[in-house]
Structure formats: C-alpha cells, structure tokens
C-alpha positions, -999 to 999 in steps of 0.1 A, spaced: -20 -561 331 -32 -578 365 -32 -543 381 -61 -533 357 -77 -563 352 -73 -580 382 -60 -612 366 -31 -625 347 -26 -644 314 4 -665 314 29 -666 284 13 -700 269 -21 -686 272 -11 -660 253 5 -670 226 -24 -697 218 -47 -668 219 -27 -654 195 -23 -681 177 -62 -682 178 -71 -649 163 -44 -650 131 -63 -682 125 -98 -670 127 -114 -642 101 -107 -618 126 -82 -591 107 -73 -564 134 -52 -565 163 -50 -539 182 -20 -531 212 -5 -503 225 36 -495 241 23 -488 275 3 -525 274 24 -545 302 49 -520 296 57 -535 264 47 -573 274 17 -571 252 41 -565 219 68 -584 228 46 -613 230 28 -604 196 62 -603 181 72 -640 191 39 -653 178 46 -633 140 82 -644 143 70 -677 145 43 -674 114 69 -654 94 59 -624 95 16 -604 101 -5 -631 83 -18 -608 50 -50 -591 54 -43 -588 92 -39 -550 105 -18 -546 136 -22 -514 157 -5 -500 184 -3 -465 206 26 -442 209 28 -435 251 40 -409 273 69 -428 295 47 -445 322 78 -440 345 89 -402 345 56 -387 328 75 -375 296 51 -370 271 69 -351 240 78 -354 205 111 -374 217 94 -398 240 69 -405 208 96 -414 187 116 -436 213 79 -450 218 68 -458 183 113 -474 181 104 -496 210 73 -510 197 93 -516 161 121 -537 179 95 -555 203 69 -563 173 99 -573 151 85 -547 120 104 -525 101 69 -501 98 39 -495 114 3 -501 95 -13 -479 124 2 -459 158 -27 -440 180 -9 -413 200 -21 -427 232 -41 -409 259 -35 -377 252 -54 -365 283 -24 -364 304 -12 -336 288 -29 -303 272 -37 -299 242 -21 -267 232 13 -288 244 3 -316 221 0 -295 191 30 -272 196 61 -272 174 81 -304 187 52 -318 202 38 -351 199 15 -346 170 41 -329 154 65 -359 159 42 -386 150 31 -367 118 74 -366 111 73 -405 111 44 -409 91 64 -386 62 94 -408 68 75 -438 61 75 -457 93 40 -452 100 13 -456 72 -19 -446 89 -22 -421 123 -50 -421 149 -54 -408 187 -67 -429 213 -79 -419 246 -109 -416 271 -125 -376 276 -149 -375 248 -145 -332 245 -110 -338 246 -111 -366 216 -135 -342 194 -103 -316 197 -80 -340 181 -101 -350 154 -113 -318 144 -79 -310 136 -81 -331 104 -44 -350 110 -58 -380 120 -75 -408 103 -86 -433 130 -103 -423 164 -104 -446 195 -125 -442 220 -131 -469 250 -159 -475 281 -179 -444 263 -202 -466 240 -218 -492 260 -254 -506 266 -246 -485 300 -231 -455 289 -235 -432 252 -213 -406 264 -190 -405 230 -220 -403 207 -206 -367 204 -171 -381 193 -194 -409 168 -208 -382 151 -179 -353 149 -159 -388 134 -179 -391 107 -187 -360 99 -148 -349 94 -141 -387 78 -131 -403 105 -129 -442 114 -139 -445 147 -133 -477 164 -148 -485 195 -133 -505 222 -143 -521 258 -184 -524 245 -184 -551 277 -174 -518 300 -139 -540 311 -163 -566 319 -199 -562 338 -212 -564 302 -199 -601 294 -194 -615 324 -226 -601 338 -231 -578 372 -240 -600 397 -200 -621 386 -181 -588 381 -195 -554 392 -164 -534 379 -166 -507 348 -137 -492 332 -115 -510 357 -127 -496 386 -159 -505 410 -190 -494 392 -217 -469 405 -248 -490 428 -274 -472 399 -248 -486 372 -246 -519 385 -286 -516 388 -293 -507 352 -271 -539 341 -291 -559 364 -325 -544 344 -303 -548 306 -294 -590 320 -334 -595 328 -344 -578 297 -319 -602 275 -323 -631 296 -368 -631 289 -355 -632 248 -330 -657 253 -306 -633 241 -271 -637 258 -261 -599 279 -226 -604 259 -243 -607 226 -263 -580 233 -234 -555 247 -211 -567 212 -236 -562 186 -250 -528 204 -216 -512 189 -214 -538 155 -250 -527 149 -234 -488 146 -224 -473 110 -203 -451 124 -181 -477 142 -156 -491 119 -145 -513 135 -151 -528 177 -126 -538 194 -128 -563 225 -101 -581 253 -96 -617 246 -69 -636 272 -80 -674 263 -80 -691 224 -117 -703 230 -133 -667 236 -123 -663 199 -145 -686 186 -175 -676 213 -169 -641 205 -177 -646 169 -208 -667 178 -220 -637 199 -214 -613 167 -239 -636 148 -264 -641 173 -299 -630 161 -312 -605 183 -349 -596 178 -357 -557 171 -378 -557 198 -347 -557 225 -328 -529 211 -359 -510 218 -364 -522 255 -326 -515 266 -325 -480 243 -339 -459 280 -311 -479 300 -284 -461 286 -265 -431 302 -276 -397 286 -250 -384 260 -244 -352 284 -239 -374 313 -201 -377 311 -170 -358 299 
C-alpha cells in the first residue's frame, strides 16, 4: 500500500515476513479485502498454501469492504467481498471478518434490511464466518455498532496512542457490552516507532507541529530511562485490560523478533506516569 505508507514491500519480503510470524508465538494475523486491493490476502494465501493450510492456534482476520472502485457499500458488495477474500486466502471459512469502515456510509443504511450488517450476520448463520466484528476510525460512530450487541470484536486504529486517547470512550463501551476490543496502529502509522524527528506522519498523513512537539517531549522522556519510544508506544496499549489484543504493521521478517523484544522490555512505573499528561484529551477527537 505505497500510497498510504509511502513505501513498498516486495513479494519476497513478504512472504519471509510471513513466513516469520507463523513461526514466532505470535497467533493473530490480521488483513483486510480493501489491503492492496486484495494483494495483502493473496499473498497470505501463497504463504498457507505453502505450509498446508493456517498453522493451528493461529487466527486469521480480515474486513469485508465497500468496492474501493464504484463506492458500493451493501449487503451484495459484502458478500462478493467476504467470496473474494475466501478464493484469495485459499479457505473454505472465515475465523473472523470486521465489516470494514463503516464510516463511509450511515448508519441507519448499515443496519437496514439488506444491508451490510444484515448480510454479514446471513454468512455467519450459513457457517462461513465463525466470529463478526466492525472495524473503523470515528470513535462515536464505532460506540453505535457495538452497542448494537451483533458484534463480538471491535477495531479501532490511530485512537489509542501515547499521543492521542480519543477511543477510551469505545475501550470502555467494549467492555462494558463484552466486547474484544483490539487495538491497532499504537505507533500512530509510524512517528511512534520510528521516532518524530525520522518520520513526522500520523495516521498516514503529515502530523500537527503541537503533535509532532509532544512526541518530541514522550522521545526525551524515554530516552533519560533508557526506555526505547517503540517499547514505550507497544506496551502503552499491551499494558490495557481492555485491549485484547494489539495489533501492529510488520513489512520485514526481523521486526518480528524486535517487536517481541519491545513487548518484554521492562519499563519502570515511573514513565508511565511522566508521559500520562502528553496524551490527547479523550474529548479531543471524533
């Protein structure tokens, strides 16, 4: 997805990262349809047809989109979705589908007979998906969905950061209603592990001077501990009970093993306190 991320990953790379997580204690994978416009799961199917078949233990998610080319986003388009991302994984079921960024459309539309929800729900009854979640970025909008009580997994992404707690809403109407919650992007696309001063950019985009500013203050204050910033952003969302489970970008085999060692790192009390003021309000974003 170099249009998001500003870089590539080659086939090779890929399937050696691949390769690289089945073979590590990692267990979730997580994907989506609109991902490369199917690149990402076509290239997760080679690696499993390869290995036989998902390694046991090992969940594999993906996301039901709206057509990225004519906008479509119905009950239809979710089932020709959720098809696709059968043939391209090379499964003949699904452990978990998000319907993916529901934002784009409104919420009344999403929940109407034939809709997308309604669709999605059809295909769990039929048996080709076990588990259903919803994925997507406006935290009021994400509360709607899972106060309905028809999904089981929540995603939410760029909201739950050492630079912005804007979902804590979404964290806490999650577990309240018996949600899992899993919470993706803690690095913020990248300031967070890469560090400010190499890549100034949150949730793909250029990030706000005051932004960039406070990850400045959150490196120096990691940095006098000896605590590594991409430790600190990984384990700010591990550290959480209601997170489930965190999920994080990984384009090379050897950030599997380095993520791991930042997972364990031993992070003194003392730190979380120092960056706690750094963070975005809850109320500052939608």
């Amino acid at each position: 997805m170099p249009e998001t991320f500003e870089y590539g990953v080659s086939e090779e790379r890929a399937r050696a990262t691949l390769a690289a997580v089945f073979d590590s204690e990692i267990n979730f994978l997580d994907t989506a349809a609109s991902y490369g416009d199917g690149e990402s799961e076509r290239r997760i199917g080679r690696v499993l047809a390869e290995r036989g078949g998902l390694p046991e233990g090992v969940v594999l998610a993906t996301k039901a989109d709206r057509d990225l080319h004519t906008g479509e986003f119905t009950g239809d388009q979710m089932r020709r979705s959720v098809e696709r991302s059968l043939g391209l994984l090379g499964l003949d079921r699904l452990q978990l589908v998000h319907l993916h960024d529901p934002e784009h459309e409104p919420f009344e539309d999403h929940m109407a007979p034939g809709g997308t929800v309604e669709a999605l729900l059809g295909l769990v009854e039929e048996g080709v998906i076990e588990h259903l979640g919803v994925a997507g970025g406006p935290v009021e909008t994400m509360v709607r969905f899972v106060e309905t009580g028809l999904f089981e997994v929540a995603i939410t992404h760029n909201r739950f950061t050492l630079l912005d707690r804007s979902a804590e809403p979404l964290l806490d109407v999650a577990a309240e209603h018996g949600v899992a919650l899993l919470n993706a992007a803690p690095y913020g696309s990248g300031i967070l592990a890469k560090g400010p001063d190499a890549y100034a950019r949150y949730e793909y985009r250029e990030a706000p001077e005051e932004m960039v500013e406070r990850a400045k203050a959150i490196q120096a204050a990691c940095e006098a501990v000896g605590v590594p910033l991409a430790a600190a952003a990984l384990q700010f969302s591990l550290r959480d009970a209601r997170i489930s489970s965190t999920v994080v970008g990984i384009s090379r085999p050897e950030r599997v093993a380095q993520t791991l060692e930042l997972a364990s790192r031993k992070i003194p009390e003392e730190l979380w306190e120092e960056l706690e003021p750094l963070s975005v309000p809850r109320d500052r974003r939608a």
